[in-house]
C-alpha positions in Angstrom: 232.1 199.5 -104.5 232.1 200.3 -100.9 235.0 200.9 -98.8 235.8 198.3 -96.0 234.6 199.5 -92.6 237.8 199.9 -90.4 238.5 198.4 -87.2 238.2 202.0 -85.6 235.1 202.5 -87.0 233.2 199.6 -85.9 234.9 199.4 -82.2 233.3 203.4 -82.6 229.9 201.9 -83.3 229.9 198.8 -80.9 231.3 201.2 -78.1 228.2 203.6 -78.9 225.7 200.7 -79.0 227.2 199.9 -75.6 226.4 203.2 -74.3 222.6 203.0 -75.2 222.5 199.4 -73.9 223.9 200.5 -70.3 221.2 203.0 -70.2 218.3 200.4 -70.2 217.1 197.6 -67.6 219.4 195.3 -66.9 218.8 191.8 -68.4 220.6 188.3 -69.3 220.4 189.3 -72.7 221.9 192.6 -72.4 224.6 190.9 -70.2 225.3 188.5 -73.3 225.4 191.1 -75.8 228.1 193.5 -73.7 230.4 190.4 -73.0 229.9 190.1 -76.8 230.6 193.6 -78.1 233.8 193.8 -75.7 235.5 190.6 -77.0 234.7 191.8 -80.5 236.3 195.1 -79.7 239.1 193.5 -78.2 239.5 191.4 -81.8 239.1 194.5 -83.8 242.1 196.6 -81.7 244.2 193.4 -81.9 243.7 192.7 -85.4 242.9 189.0 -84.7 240.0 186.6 -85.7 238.0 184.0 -83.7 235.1 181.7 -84.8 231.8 181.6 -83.1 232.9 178.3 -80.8 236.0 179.8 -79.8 233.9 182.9 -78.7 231.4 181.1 -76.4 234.3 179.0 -74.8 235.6 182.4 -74.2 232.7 182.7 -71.5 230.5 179.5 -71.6 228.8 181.3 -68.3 227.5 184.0 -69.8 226.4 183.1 -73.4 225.6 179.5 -71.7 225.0 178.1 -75.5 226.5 178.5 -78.7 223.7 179.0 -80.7 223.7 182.4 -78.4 226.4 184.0 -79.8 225.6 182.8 -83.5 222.6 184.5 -83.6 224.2 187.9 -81.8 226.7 187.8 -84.3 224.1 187.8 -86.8 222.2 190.4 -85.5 225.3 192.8 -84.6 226.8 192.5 -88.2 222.8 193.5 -89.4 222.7 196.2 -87.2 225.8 197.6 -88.4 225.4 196.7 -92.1 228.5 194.8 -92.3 229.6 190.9 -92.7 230.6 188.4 -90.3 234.3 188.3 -91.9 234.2 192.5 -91.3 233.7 191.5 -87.9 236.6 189.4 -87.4 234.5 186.5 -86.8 235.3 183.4 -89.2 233.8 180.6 -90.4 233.7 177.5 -87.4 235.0 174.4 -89.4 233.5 171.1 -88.8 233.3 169.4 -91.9 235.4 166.6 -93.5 236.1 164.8 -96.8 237.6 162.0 -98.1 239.0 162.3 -101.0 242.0 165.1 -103.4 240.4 168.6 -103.9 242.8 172.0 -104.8 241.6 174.7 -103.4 242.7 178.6 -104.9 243.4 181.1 -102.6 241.9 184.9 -103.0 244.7 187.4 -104.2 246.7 185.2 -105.8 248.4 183.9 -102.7 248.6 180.1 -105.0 247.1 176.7 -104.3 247.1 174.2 -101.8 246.0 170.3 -102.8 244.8 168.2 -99.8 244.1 164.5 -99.6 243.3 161.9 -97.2 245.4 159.3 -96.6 244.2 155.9 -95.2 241.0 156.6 -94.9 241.3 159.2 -93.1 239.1 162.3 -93.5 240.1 165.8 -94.5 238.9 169.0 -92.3 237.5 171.2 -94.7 239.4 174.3 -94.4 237.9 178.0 -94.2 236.3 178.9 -97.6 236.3 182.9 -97.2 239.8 182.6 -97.9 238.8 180.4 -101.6 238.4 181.6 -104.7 237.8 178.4 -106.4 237.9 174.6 -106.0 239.3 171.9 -108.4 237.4 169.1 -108.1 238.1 166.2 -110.6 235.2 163.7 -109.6 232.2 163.1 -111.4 230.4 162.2 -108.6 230.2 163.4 -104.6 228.6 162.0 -101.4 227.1 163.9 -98.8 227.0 161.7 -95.2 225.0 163.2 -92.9 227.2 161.5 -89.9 230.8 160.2 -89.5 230.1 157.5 -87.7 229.1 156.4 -91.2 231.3 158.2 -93.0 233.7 155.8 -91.1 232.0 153.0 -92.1 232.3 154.2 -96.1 236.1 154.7 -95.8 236.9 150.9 -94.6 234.8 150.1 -97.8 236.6 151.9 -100.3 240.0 150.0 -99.1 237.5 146.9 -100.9 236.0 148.2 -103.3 238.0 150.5 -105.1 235.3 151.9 -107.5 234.8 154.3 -104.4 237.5 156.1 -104.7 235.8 157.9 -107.9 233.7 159.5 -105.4 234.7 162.7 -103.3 232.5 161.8 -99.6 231.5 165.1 -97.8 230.6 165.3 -93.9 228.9 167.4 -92.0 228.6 166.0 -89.0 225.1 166.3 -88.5 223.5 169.7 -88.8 226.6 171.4 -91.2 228.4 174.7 -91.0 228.5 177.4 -93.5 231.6 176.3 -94.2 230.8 172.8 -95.3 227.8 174.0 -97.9 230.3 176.6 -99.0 232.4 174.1 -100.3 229.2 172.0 -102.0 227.8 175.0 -103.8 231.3 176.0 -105.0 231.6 172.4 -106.6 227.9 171.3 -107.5 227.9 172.4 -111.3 231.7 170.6 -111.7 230.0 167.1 -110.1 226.5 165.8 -109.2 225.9 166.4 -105.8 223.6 163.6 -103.9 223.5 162.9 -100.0 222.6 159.9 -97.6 220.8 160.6 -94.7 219.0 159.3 -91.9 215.2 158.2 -92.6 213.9 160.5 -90.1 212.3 163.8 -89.7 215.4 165.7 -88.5 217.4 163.7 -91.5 215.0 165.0 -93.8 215.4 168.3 -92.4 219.0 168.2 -92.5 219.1 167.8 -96.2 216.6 170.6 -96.5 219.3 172.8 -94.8 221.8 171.5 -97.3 219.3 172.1 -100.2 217.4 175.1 -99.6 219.6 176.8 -97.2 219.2 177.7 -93.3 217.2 180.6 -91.8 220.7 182.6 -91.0 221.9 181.8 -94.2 219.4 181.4 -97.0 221.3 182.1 -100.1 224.1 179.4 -99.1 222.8 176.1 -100.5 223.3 173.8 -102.6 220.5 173.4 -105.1 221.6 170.8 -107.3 221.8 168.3 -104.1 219.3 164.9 -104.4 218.9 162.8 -101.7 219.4 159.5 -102.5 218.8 157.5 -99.5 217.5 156.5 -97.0 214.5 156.3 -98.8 210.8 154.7 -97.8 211.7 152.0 -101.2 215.4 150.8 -98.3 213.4 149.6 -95.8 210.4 148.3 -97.1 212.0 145.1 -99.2 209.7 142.2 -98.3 209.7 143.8 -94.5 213.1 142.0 -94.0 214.0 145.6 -92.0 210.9 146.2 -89.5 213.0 145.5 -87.0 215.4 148.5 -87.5 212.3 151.2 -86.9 212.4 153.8 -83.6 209.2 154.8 -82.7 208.9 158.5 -83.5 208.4 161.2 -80.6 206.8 165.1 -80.1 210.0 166.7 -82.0 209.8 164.2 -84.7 205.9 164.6 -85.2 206.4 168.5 -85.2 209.2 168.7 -87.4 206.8 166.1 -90.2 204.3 168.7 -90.0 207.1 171.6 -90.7 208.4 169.8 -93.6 205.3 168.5 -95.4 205.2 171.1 -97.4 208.2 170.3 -99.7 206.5 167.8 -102.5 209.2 165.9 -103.2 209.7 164.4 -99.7 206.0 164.2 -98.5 205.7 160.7 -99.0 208.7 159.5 -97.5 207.4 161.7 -93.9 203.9 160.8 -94.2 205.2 156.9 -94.3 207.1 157.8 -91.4 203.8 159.4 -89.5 201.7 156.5 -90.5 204.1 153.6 -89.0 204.8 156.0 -86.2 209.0 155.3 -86.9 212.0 156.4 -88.1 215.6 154.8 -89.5 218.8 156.1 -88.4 221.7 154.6 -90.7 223.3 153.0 -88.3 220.6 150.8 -87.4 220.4 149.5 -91.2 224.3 149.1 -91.8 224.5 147.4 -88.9 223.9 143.5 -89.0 225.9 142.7 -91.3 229.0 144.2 -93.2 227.3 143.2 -96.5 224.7 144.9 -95.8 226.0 148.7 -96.2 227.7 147.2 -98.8 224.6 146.6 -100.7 222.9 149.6 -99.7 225.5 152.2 -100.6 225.9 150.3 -104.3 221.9 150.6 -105.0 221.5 154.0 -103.6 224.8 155.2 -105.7 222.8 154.0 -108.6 220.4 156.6 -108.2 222.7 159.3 -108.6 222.1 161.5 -111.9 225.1 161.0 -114.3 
């Protein structure tokens, strides 16, 4: 097994990259990578860690977005054969859950249980320092947004067959931290996810399924998506009214994702009405209505 790299060593390398990048034409994207290699060097002589958000806030004028210094990051830890951790860079934690999980720590440094309380959501903490996750339930829910994830927990203070169900958020688009935590549980509970009928909902659960383009072999393959499905919103056209007509993006991102069989004909439906569903717009009439939903599209998780 290879040896670690040291910090020495890689400030070494990232001081002699810096050296060859000086000696071409200036650009914006040689700017960006410099302002990146001297806070990494700085974090390496230090001994301290940062994730990739607190990095760009570091100097939002210079890497202007975040998805900047994500793929740098990515590129410097290729170029010098090592990880992001190696680095010093951790994981950026955005995820939540609602529910009890125990989560082992590498080296035998023990376990630490969390919980939410009150309906109130868990942050999902870093999973490079995990070894392993007990997870009791049977059964977990993958919510594409909180703002229905919000929704779920004032429903399980009703129905309390909900709490036999660990609920997962990524806010959106997740981190790596957030499928970390899926793929470490999916073959101790079925996995299944609601989402958004629309192209970049679809898309989402394809990131959750089949991984990202930075980080392909983090998925989680056992994941079904159980809703919202073409079957939700076509009941005796009671929800016509809930459709957003679709624009460029979404038509470009249909024509990305065709491909994958299983959700063809839920994106062709969306091409041929020329609309999408966000959740919120289903839920939203009336409280029995996510009610309802969530109960039939539970039922189509695999036991």
């Amino acid at each position: 097994m290879a040896l670690a790299p040291t910090s020495s060593a890689i400030s070494g390398s990232l001081r002699s990259s810096m050296l060859k990048l000086l000696m071409r034409l200036k650009s914006r994207t040689l700017a960006t990578r410099l302002r990146l290699y001297e806070i990494i060097i700085e974090m390496q002589e230090l001994g301290i860690t940062r994730n990739e958000r607190e990095i760009f806030y570091m100097d939002v004028n210079v890497f202007r977005t975040q998805s900047v210094v994500r793929r740098l990051v990515s590129s410097i830890a290729s170029e010098l054969q090592i990880s992001k951790h190696d680095l010093g860079v951790r994981n950026t934690l955005k995820g939540i859950f609602i529910g009890r999980l125990g989560f082992v720590r590498h080296h035998g440094l023990g376990m630490v249980e969390m919980s939410s309380k009150g309906g109130c959501p868990q942050l999902i903490p870093d999973m490079s320092d995990i070894a392993e996750v007990l997870c009791d339930y049977k059964k977990t829910v993958v919510v594409e947004k909180d703002t229905v994830l919000q929704r779920i927990a004032s429903e399980i203070e009703r129905e309390k067959c909900l709490e036999e169900i660990l609920f997962v958020c990524g806010k959106g688009y997740p981190c790596k931290n957030t499928v970390l935590l899926l793929k470490m549980i999916e073959h101790k509970t079925a996995v299944a996810g609601l989402f958004d009928l629309d192209p970049f909902g679809i898309h989402i659960f394809c990131i959750y399924k089949y991984g990202s383009k930075e980080t392909p072999d983090i998925r989680v393959e056992t994941i079904m998506r159980i809703g919202v499905c073409m079957e939700d919103v076509l009941e005796k056209n009671a929800y016509k009214d809930v459709f957003v007509k679709l624009n460029v993006h979404d038509l470009k991102m249909i024509n990305r994702l065709v491909r994958f069989g299983e959700l063809s004909a839920d994106l062709l439906f969306l091409r041929k009405i020329d609309g999408k569903v966000e959740m919120e717009a289903l839920f939203s009439k009336e409280p029995r209505r996510l009610r309802y939903f969530l109960f039939r599209m539970l039922e189509r998780i695999s036991s």
